[in-house]
Backbone bond lengths (Angstrom), bond angles and torsions (degrees), N, CA, C in turn:
res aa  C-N    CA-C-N  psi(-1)  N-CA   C-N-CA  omega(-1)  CA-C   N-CA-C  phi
1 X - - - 1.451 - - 1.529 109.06 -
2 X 1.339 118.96 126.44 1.409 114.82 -179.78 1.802 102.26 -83.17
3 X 1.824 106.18 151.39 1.227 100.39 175.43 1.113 138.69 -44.00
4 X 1.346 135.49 157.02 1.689 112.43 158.09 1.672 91.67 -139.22
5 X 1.685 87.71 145.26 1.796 101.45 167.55 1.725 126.09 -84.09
6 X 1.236 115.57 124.34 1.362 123.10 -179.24 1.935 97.73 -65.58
7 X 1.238 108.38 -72.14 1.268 147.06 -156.56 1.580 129.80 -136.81
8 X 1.532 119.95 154.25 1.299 106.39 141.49 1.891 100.10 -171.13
9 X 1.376 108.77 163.44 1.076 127.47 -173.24 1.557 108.82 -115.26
10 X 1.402 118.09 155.19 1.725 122.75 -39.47 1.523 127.66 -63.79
11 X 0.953 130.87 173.44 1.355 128.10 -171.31 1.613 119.83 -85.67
12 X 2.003 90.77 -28.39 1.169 73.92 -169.92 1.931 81.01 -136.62
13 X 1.402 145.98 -169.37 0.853 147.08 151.87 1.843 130.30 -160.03
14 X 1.405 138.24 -175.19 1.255 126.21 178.75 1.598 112.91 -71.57
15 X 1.204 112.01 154.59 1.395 131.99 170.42 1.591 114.32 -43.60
16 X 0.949 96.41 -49.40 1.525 111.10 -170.77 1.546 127.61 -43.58
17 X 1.900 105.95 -39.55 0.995 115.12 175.19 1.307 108.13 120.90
18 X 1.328 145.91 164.48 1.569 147.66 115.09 1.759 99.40 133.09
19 X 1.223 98.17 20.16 1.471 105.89 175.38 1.456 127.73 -76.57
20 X 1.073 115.24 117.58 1.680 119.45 -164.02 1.405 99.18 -72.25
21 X 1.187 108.27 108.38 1.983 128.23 178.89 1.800 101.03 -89.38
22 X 1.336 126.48 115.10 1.585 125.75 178.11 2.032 82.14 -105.87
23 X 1.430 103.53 119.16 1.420 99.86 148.98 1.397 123.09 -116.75
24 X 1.350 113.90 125.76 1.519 124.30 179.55 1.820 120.16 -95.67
25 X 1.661 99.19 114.82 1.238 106.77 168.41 1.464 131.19 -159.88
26 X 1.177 136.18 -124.61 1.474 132.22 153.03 0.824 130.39 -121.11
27 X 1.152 145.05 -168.07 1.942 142.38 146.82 1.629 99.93 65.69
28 X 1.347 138.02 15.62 1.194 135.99 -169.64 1.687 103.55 -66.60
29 X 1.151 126.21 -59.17 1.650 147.80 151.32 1.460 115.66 -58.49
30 X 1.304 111.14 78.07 1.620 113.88 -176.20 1.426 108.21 -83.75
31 X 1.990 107.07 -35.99 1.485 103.64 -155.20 1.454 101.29 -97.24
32 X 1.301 110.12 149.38 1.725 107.52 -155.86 2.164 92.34 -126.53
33 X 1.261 93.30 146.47 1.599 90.52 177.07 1.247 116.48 -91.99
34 X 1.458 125.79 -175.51 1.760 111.55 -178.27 1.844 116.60 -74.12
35 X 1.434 110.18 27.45 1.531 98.66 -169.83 2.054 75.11 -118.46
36 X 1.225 117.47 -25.33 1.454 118.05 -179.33 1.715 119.48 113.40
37 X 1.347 108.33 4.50 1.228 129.33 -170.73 1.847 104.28 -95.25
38 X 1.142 89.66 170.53 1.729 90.13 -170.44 1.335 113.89 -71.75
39 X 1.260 139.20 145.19 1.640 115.41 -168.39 1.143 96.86 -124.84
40 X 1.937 124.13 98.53 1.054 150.57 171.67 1.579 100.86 -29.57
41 X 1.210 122.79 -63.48 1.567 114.79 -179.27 1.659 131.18 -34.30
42 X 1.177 96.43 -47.33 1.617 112.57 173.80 1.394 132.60 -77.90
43 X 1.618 104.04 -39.64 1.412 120.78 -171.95 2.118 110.24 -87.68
44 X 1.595 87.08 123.47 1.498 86.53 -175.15 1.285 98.93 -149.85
45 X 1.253 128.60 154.11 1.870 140.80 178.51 1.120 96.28 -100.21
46 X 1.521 137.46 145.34 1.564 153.99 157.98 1.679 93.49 -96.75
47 X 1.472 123.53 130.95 1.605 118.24 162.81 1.501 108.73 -137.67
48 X 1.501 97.36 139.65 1.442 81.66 -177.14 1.418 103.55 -152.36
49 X 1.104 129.26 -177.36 1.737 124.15 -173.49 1.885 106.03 -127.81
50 X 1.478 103.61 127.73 1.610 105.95 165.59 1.542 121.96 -115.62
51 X 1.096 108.20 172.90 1.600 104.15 176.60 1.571 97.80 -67.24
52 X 1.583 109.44 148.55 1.832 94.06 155.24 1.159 141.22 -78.20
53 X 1.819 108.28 9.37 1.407 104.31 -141.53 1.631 74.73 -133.08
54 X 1.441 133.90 -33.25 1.496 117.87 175.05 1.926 114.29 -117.58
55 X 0.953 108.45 15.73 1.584 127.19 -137.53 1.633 119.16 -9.23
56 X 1.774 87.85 56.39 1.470 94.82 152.00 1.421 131.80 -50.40
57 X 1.569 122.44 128.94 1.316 104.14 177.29 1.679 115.67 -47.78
58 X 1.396 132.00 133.94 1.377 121.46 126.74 1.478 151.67 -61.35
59 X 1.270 116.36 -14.17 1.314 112.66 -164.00 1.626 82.56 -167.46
60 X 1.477 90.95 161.36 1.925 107.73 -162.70 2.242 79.56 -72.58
61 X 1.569 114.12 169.84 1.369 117.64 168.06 1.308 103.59 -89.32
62 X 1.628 109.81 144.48 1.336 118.21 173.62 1.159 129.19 -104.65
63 X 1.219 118.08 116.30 1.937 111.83 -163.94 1.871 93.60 -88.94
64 X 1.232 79.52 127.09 1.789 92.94 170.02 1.671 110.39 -129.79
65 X 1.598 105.99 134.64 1.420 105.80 165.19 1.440 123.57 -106.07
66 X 1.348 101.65 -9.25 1.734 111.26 161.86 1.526 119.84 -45.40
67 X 1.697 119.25 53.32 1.390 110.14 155.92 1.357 108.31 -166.38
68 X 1.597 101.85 174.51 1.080 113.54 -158.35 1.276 105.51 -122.80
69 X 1.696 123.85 -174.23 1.511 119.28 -176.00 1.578 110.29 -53.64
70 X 1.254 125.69 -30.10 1.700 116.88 177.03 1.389 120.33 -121.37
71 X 1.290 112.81 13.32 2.108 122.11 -168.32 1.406 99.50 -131.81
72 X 0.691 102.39 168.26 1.408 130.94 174.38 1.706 134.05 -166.39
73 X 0.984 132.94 121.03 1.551 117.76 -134.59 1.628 96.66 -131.38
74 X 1.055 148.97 122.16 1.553 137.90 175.56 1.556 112.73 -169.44
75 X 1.115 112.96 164.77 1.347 130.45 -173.89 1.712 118.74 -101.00
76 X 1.485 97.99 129.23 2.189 99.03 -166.19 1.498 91.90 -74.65
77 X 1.370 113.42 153.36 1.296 120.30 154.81 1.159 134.62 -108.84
78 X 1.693 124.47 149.75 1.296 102.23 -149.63 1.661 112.72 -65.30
79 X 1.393 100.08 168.79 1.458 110.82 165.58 1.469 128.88 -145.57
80 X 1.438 148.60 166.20 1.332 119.66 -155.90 1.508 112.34 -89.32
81 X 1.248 106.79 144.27 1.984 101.65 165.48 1.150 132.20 9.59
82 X 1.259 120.26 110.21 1.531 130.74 170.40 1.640 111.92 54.71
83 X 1.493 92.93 40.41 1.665 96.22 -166.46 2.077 95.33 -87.22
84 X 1.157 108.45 136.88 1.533 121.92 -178.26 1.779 94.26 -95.69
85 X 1.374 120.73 128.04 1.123 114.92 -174.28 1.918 116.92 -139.91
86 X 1.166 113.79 116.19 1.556 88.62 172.21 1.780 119.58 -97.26
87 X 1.340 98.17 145.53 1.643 115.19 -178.44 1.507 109.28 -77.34
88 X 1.240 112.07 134.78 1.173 141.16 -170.52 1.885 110.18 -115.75
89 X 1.117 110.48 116.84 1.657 106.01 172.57 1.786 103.44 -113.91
90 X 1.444 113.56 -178.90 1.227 110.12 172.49 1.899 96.44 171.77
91 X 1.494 112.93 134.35 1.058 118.02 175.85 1.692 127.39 -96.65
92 X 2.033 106.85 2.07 1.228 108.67 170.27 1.244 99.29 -119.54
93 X 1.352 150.09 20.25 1.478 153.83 171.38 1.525 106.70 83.18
């Protein structure tokens, strides 16, 4: 099952960067080890930000392993002034 996002907080935040992003959803932990549990080693989120209008990358992708079957927990990086950006996830990079 590929992930899907419920939610996440905040919507919007400073330029600067270092903003604690909570995303809420499911299927975040797809790959399971032989006991059936999530197998931290393997399982990782790519996030990253594009323009909406050319979806140039903005910002390098950030591999985070901070999550679990419905969270996902990570830090924005900066980007320049009043920049409008859409978020991008992905579980093969």
């Amino acid at each position: 099952m590929d992930p899907i996002v419920t939610s996440f907080e905040p919507k919007t935040g400073p330029s600067i960067g270092g903003t604690q992003m909570i995303i809420n959803g499911i299927g975040f932990t797809p790959r399971k080890d032989a006991n059936g549990n999530a197998d931290l080693k393997k399982n990782h989120m790519w996030i990253r930000f594009v323009d909406p209008d050319t979806f140039e990358v903005l910002a390098p992708q950030i591999k985070t392993e901070d999550l679990s079957e419905d969270q996902i927990s990570w830090s924005t990086p900066p980007l320049p002034a009043n920049t409008k950006a859409l978020m991008q996830l992905s579980i093969n990079g």
